[in-house]
N, CA, C and O atoms as a GROMACS GRO file, in nm:
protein
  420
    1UNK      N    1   2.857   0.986   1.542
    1UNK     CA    2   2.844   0.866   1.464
    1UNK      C    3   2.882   0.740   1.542
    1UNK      O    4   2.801   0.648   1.533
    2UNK      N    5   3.005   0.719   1.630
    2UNK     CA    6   2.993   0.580   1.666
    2UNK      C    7   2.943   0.580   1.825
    2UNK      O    8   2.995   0.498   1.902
    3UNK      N    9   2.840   0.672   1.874
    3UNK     CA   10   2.755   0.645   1.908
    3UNK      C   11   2.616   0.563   1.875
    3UNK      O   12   2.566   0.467   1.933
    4UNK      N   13   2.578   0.629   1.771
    4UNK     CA   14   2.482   0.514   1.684
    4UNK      C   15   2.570   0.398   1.638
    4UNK      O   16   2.551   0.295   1.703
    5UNK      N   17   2.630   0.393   1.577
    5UNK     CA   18   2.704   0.239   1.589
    5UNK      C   19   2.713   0.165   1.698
    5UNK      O   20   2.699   0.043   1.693
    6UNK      N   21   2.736   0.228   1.803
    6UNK     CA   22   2.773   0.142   1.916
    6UNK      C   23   2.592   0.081   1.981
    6UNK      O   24   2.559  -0.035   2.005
    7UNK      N   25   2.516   0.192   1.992
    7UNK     CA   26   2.390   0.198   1.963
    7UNK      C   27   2.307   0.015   1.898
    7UNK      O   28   2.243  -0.082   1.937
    8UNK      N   29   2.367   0.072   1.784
    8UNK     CA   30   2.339  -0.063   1.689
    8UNK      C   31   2.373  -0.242   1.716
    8UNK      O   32   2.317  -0.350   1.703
    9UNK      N   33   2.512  -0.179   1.764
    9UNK     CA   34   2.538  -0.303   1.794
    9UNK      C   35   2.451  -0.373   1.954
    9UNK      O   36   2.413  -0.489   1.963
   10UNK      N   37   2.442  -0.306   2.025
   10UNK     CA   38   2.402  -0.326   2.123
   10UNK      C   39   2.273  -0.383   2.113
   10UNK      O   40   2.248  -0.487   2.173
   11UNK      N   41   2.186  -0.323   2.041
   11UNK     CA   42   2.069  -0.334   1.970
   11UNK      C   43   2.037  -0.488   1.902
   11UNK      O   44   1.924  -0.538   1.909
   12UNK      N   45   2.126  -0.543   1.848
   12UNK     CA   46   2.156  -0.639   1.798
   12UNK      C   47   2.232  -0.765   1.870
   12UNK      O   48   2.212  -0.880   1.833
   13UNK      N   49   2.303  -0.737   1.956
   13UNK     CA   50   2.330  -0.848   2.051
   13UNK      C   51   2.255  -0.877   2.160
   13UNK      O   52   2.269  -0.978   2.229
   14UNK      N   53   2.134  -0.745   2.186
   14UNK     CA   54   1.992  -0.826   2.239
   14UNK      C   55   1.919  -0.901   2.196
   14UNK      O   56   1.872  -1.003   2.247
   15UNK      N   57   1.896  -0.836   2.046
   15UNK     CA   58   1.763  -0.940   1.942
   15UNK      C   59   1.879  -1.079   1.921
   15UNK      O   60   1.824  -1.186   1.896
   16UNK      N   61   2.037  -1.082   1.930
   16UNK     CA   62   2.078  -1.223   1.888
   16UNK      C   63   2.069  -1.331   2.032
   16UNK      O   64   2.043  -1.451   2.023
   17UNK      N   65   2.094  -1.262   2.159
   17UNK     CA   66   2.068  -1.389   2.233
   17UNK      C   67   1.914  -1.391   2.271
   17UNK      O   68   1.887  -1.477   2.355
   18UNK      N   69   1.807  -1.313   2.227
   18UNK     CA   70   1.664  -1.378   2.198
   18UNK      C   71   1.675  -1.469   2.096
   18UNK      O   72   1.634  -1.582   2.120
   19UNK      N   73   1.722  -1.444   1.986
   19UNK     CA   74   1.712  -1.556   1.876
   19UNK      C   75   1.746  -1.718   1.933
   19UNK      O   76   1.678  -1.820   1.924
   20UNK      N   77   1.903  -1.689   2.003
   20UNK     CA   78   1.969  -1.830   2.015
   20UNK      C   79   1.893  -1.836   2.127
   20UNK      O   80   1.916  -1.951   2.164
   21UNK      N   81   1.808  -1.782   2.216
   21UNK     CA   82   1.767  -1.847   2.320
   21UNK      C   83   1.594  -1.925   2.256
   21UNK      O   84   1.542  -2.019   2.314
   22UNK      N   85   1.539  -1.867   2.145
   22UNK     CA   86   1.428  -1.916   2.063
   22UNK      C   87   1.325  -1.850   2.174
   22UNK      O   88   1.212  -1.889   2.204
   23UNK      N   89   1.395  -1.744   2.224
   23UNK     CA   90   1.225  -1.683   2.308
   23UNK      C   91   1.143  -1.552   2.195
   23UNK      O   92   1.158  -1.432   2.173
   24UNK      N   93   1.056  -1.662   2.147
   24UNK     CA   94   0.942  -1.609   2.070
   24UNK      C   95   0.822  -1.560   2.096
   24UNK      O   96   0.767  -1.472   2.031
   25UNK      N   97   0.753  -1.645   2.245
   25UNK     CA   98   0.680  -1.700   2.302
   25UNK      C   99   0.662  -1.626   2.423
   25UNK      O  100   0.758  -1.549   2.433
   26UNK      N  101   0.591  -1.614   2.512
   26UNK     CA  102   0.569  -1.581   2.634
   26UNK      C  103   0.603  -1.675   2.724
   26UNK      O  104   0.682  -1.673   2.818
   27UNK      N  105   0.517  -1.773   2.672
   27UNK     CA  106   0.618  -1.893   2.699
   27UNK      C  107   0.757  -1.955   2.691
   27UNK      O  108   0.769  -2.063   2.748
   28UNK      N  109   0.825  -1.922   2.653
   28UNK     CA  110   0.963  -1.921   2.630
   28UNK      C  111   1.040  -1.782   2.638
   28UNK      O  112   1.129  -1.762   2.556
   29UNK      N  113   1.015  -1.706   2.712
   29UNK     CA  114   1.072  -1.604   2.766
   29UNK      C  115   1.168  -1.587   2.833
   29UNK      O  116   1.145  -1.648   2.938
   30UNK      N  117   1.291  -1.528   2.840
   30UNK     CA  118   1.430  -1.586   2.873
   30UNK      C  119   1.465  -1.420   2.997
   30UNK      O  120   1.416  -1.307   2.988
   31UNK      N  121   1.526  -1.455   3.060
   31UNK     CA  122   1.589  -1.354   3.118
   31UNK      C  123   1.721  -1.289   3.074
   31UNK      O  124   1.821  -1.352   3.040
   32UNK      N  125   1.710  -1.155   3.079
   32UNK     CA  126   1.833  -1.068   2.954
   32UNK      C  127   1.898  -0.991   3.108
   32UNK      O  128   1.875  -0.874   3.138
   33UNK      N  129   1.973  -1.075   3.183
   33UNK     CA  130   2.072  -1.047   3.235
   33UNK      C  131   2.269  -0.980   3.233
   33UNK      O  132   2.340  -0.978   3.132
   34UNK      N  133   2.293  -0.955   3.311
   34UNK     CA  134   2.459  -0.859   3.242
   34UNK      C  135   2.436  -0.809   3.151
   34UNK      O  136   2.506  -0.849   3.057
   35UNK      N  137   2.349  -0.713   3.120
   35UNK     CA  138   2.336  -0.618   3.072
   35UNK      C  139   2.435  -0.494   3.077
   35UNK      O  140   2.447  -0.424   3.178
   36UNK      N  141   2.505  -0.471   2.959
   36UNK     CA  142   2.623  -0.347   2.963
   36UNK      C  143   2.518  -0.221   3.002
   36UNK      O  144   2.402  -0.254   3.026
   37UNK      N  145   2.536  -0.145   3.006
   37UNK     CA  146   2.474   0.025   3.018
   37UNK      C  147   2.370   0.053   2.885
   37UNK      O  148   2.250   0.078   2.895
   38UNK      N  149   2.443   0.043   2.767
   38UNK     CA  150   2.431   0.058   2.638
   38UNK      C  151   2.282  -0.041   2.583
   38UNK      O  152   2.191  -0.036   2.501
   39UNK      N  153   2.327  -0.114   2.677
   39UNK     CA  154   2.202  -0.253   2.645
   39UNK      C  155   2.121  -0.257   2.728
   39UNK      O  156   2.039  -0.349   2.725
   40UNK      N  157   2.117  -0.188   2.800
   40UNK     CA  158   1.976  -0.170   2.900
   40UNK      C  159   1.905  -0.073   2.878
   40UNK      O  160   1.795  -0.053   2.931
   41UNK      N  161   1.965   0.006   2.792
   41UNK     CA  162   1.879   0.156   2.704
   41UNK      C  163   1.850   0.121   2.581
   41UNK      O  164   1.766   0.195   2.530
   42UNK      N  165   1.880   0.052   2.528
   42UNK     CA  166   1.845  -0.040   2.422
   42UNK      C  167   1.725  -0.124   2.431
   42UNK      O  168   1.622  -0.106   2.366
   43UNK      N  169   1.745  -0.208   2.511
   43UNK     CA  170   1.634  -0.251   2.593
   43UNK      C  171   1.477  -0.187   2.593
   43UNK      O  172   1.369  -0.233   2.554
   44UNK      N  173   1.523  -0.034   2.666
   44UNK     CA  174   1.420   0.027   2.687
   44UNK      C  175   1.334   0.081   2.577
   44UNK      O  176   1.211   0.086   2.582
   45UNK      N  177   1.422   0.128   2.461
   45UNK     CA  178   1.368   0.148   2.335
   45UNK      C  179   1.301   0.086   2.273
   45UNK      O  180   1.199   0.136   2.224
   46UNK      N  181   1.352  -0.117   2.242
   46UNK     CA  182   1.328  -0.204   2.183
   46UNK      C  183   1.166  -0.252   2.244
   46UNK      O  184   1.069  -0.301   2.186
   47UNK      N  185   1.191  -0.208   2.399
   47UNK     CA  186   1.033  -0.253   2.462
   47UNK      C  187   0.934  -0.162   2.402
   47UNK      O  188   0.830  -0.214   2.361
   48UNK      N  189   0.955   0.002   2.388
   48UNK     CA  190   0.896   0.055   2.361
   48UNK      C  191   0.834   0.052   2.206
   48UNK      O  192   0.718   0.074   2.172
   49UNK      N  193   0.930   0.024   2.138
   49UNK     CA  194   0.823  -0.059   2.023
   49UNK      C  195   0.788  -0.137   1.992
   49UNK      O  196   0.760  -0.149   1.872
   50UNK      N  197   0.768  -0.238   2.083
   50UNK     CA  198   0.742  -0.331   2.096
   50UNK      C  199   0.800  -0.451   2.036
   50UNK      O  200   0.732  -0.550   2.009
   51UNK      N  201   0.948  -0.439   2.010
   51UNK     CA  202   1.026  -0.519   1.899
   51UNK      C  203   1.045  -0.643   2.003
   51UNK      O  204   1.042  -0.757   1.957
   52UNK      N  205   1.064  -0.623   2.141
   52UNK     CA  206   1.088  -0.727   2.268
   52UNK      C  207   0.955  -0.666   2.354
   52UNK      O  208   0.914  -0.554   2.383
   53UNK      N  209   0.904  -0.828   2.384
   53UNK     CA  210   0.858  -0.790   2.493
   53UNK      C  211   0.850  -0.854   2.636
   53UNK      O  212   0.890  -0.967   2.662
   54UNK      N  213   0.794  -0.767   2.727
   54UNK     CA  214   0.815  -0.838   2.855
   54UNK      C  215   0.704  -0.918   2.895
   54UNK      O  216   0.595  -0.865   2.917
   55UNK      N  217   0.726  -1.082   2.911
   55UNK     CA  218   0.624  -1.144   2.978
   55UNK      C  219   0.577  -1.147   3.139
   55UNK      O  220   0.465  -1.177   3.181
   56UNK      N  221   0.716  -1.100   3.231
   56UNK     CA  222   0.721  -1.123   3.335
   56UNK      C  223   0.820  -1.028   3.373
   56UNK      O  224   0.915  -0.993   3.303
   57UNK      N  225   0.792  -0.987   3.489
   57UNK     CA  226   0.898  -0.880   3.575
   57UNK      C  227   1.074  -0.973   3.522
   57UNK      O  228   1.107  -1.087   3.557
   58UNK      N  229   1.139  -0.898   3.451
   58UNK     CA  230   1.279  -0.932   3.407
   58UNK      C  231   1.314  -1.072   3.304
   58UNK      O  232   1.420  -1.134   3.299
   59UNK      N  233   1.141  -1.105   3.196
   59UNK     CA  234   1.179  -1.220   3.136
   59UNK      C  235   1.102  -1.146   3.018
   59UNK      O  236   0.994  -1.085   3.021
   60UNK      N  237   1.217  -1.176   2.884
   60UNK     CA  238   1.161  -1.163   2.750
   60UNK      C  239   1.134  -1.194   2.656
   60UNK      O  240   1.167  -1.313   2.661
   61UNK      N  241   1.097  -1.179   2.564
   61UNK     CA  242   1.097  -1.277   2.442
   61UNK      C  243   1.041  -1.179   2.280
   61UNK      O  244   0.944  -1.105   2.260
   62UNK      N  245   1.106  -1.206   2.229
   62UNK     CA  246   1.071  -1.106   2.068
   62UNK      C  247   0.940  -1.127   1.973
   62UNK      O  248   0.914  -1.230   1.911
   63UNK      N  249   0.868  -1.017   1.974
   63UNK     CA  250   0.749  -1.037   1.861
   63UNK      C  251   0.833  -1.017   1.740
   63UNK      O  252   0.921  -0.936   1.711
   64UNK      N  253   0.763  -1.145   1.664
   64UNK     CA  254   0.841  -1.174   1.550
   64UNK      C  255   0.799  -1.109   1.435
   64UNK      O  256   0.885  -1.110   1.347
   65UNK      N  257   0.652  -1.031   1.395
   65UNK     CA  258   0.594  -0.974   1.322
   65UNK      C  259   0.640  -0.778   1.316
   65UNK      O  260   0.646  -0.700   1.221
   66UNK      N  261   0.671  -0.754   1.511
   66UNK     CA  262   0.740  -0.599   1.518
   66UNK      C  263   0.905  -0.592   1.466
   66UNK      O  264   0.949  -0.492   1.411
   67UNK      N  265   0.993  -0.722   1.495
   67UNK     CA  266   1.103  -0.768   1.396
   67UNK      C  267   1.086  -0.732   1.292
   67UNK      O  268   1.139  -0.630   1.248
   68UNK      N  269   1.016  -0.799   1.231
   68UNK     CA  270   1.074  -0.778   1.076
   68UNK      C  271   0.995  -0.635   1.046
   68UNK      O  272   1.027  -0.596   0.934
   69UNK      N  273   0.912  -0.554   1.105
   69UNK     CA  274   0.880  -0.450   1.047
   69UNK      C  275   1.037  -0.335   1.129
   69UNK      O  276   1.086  -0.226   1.101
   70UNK      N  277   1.056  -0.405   1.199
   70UNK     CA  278   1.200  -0.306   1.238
   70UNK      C  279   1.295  -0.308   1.111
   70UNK      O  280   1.321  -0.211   1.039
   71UNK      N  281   1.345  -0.453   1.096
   71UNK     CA  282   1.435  -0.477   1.010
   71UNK      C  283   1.432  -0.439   0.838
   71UNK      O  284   1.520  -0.457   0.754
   72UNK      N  285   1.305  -0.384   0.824
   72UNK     CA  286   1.232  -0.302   0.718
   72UNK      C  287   1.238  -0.183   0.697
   72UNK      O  288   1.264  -0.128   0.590
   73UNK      N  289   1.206  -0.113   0.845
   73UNK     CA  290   1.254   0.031   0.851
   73UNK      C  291   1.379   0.044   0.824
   73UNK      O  292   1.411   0.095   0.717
   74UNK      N  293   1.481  -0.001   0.918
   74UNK     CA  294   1.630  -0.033   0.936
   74UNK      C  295   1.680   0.026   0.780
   74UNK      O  296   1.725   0.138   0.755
   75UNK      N  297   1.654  -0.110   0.667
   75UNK     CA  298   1.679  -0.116   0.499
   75UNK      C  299   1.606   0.002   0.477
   75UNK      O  300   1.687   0.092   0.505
   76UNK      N  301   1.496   0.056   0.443
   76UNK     CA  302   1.465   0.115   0.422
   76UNK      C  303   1.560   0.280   0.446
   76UNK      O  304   1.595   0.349   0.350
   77UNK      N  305   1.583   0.310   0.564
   77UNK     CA  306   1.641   0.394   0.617
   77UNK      C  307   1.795   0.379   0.540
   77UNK      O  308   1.846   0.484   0.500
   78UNK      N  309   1.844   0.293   0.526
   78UNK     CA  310   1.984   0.264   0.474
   78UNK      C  311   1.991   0.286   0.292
   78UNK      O  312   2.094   0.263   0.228
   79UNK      N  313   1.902   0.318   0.248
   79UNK     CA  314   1.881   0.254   0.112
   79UNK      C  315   1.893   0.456   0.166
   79UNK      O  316   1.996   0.511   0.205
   80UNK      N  317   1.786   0.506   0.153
   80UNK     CA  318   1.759   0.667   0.148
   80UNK      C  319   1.886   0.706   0.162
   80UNK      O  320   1.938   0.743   0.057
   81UNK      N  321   1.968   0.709   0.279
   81UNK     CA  322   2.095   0.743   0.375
   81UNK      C  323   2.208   0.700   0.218
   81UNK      O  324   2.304   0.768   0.182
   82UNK      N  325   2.167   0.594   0.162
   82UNK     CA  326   2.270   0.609   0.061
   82UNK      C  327   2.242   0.659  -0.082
   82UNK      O  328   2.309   0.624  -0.178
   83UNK      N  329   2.140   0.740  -0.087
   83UNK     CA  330   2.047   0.765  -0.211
   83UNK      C  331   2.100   0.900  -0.166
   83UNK      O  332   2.157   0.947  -0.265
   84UNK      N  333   2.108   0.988  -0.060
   84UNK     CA  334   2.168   1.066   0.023
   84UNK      C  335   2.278   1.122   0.027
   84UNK      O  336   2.295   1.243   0.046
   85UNK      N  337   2.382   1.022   0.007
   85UNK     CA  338   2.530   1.010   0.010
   85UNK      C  339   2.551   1.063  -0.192
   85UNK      O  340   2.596   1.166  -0.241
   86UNK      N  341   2.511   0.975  -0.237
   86UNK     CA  342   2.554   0.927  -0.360
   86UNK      C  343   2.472   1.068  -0.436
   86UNK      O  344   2.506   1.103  -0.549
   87UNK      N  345   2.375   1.131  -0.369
   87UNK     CA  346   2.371   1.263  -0.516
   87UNK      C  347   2.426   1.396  -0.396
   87UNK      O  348   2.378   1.509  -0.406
   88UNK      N  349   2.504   1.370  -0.315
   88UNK     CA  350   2.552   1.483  -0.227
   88UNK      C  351   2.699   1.456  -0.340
   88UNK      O  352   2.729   1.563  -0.392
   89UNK      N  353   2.772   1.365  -0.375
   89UNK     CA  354   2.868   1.317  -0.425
   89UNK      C  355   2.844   1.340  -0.561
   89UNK      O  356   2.953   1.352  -0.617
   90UNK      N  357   2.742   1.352  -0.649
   90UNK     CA  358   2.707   1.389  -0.775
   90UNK      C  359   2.680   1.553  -0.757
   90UNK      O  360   2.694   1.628  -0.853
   91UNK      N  361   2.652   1.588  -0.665
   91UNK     CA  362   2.638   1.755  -0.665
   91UNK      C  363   2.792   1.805  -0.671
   91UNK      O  364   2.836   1.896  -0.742
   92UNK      N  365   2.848   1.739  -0.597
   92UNK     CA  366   2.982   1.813  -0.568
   92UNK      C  367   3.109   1.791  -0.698
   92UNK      O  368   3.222   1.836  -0.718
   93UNK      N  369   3.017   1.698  -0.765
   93UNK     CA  370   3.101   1.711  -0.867
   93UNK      C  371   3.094   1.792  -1.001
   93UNK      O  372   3.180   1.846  -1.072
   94UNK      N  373   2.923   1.775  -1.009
   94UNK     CA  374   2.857   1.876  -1.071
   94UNK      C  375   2.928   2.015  -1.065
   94UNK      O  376   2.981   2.072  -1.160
   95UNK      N  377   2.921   2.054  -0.953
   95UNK     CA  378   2.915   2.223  -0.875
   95UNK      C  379   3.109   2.208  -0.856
   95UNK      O  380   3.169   2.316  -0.847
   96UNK      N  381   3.193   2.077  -0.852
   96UNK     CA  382   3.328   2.133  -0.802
   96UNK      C  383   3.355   2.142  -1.016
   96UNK      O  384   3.433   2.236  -1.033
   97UNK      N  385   3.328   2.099  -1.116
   97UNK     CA  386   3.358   2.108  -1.230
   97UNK      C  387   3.329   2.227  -1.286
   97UNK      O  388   3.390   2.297  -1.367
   98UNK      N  389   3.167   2.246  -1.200
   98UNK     CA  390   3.175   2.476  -1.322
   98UNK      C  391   3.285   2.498  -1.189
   98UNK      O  392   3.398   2.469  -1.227
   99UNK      N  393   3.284   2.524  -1.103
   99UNK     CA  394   3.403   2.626  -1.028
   99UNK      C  395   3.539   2.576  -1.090
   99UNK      O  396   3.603   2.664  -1.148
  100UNK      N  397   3.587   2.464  -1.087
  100UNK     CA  398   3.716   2.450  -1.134
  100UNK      C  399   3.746   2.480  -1.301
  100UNK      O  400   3.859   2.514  -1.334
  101UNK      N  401   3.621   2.461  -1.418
  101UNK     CA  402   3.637   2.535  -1.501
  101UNK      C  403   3.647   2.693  -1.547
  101UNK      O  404   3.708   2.758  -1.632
  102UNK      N  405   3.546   2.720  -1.438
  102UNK     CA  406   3.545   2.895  -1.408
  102UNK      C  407   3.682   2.940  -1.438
  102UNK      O  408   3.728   2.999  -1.535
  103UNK      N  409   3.747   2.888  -1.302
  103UNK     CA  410   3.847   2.926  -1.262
  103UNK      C  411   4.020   2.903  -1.394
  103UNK      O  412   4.103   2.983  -1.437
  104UNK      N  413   4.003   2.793  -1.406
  104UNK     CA  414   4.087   2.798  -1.584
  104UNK      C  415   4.066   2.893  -1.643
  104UNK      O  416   4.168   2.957  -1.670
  105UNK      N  417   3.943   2.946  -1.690
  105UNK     CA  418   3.904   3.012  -1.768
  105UNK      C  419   3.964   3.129  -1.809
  105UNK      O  420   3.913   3.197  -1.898
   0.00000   0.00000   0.00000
């Protein structure tokens, strides 16, 4: 687990200095230098779906239309994951109430 967290974050402090740098554009394509470890595999992912892309050998800039279909999946994925949680937590209460009544019995 805080592999994917760490994952995430990393993930996210790429797409934030594209934001503050406003590279939208090919034209405005910024270079994503000091790169931690974590963020250069990140990187590689984010290119691969095209969420960043590369205009130039080491300059980038974010498609803003593969964004928000990320940030869609993302919710999407989070909404299930807790739809997930919440009847694993209704089973167990279900299923811990006949055993603990059983067991009175």
């Amino acid at each position: 687990m805080p592999v994917i967290a760490a994952g995430a974050i990393a993930e996210r402090r790429l797409i934030d200095r594209l934001l503050r740098a406003r590279a939208f554009t090919p034209d405005n394509s910024v270079p994503l230098t000091d790169l931690r470890w974590l963020e250069s595999r990140r990187l590689q992912r984010l290119l691969g779906k095209g969420v960043i892309r590369e205009h130039a050998p080491g300059r980038y800039y974010l498609d803003g239309p593969a964004l928000a279909d990320r940030f869609a999946f993302l919710r999407v994925a989070r909404i299930i994951a807790l739809i997930v949680v919440i009847l694993a937590a209704m089973a167990m209460v279900v299923f811990g109430g006949l055993t603990a009544s059983r067991i009175v019995s």
